[in-house]
C-alpha positions in Angstrom: -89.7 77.4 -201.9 -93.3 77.9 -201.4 -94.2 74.1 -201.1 -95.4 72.5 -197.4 -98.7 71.4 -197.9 -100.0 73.7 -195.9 -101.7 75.8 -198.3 -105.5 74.1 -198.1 -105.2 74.8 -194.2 -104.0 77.9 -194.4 -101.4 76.9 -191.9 -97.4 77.5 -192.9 -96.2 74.9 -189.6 -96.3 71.9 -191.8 -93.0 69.8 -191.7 -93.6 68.8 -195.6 -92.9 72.7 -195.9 -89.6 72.3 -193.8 -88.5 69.2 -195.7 -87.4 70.5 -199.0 -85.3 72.8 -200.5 -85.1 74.9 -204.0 -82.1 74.0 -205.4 -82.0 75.7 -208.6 -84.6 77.7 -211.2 -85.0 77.0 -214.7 -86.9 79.6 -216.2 -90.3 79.6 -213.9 -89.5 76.1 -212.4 -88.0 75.2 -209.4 -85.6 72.5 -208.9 -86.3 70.9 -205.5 -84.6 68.5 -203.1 -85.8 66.9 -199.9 -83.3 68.4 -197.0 -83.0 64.9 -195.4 -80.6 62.8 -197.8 -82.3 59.8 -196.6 -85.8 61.2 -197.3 -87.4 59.7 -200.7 -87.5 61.7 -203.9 -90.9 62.8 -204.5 -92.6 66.0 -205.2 -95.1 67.8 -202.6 -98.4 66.8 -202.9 -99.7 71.3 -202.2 -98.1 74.6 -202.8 -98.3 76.9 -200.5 -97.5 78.9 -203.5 -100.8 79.1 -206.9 -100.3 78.1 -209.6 -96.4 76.8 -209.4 -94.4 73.7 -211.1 -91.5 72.3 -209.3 -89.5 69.0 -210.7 -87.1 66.6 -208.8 -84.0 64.7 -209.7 -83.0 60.9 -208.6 -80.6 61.4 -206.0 -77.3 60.4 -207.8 -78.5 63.5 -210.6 -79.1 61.3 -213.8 -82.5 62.2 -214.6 -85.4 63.9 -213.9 -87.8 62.1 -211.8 -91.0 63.6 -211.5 -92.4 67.4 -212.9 -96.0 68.4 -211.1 -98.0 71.3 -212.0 -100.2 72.7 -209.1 -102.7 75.0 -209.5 -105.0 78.6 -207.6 -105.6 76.5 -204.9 -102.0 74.7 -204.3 -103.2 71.3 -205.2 -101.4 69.4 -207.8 -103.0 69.4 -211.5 -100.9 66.7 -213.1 -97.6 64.8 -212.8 -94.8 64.0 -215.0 -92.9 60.5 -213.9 -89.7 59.4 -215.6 -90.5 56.3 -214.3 -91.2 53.1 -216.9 -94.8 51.9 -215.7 -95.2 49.1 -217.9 -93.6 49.5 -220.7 -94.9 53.7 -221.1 -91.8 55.3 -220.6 -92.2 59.0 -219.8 -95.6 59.8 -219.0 -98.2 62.0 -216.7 -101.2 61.3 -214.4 -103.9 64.1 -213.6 -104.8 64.7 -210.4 -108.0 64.7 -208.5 -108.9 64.7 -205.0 -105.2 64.3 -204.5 -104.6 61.4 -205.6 -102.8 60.3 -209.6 -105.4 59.0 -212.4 -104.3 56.5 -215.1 -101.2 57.3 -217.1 -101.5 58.9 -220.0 -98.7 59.5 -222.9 -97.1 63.0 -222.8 -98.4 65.3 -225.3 -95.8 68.1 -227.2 -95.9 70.8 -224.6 -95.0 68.1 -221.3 -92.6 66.6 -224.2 -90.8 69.8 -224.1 -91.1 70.8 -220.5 -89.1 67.2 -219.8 -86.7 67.8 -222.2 -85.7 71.5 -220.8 -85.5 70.4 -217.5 -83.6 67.2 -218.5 -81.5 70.2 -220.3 -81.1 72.3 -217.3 -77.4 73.0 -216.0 -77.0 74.7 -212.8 
């Protein structure tokens, strides 16, 4: 997996890089885990890897949880949360300067992207 949020610094000894692990690919997505059971499920916040998406499942496997896009310089572009923020359901943020914007509703194409994942048999 080429996520450790490293990739702004240059540096590859981040632990965030050592934390997770690529369970499965879906087509040019990678299906990642955190390797400490006990760790929460979220997405990286950098790629050390451009231009890569990467997606993450609730621990017990009954969903999707989150889908992030990052971009040419490893940062994340936008994120996809399964998550019911009052009363949205699905939904994305954009991203800038690391941190989520408001949620918006998910347009046809992250509609799609959801539902392939959601999809997805390993």
């Amino acid at each position: 997996m080429g996520a450790n949020g490293s990739f702004s610094s240059g540096s590859t000894n981040s632990e965030l890089g050592r934390a997770y692990s690529t369970i499965a690919t879906c087509g040019e997505i990678q299906i990642v885990s955190p390797k400490n059971p006990k760790a929460g499920i979220k997405l990286p916040e950098e790629s050390h890897t451009p231009n890569r998406t990467y997606a993450t499942f609730y621990k017990d496997g009954h969903d999707v949880k989150a889908i992030a896009k990052y971009g040419p310089d490893g940062k994340k572009i936008w994120e996809i949360h399964t998550v019911d923020h009052k009363n949205l359901g699905s939904h994305y943020h954009d991203w800038q300067k690391g941190r989520p914007t408001t949620s918006k509703p998910l347009d046809s194409k992250m509609k799609a992207l959801l539902e392939k994942i959601r999809n997805f048999k390993q």
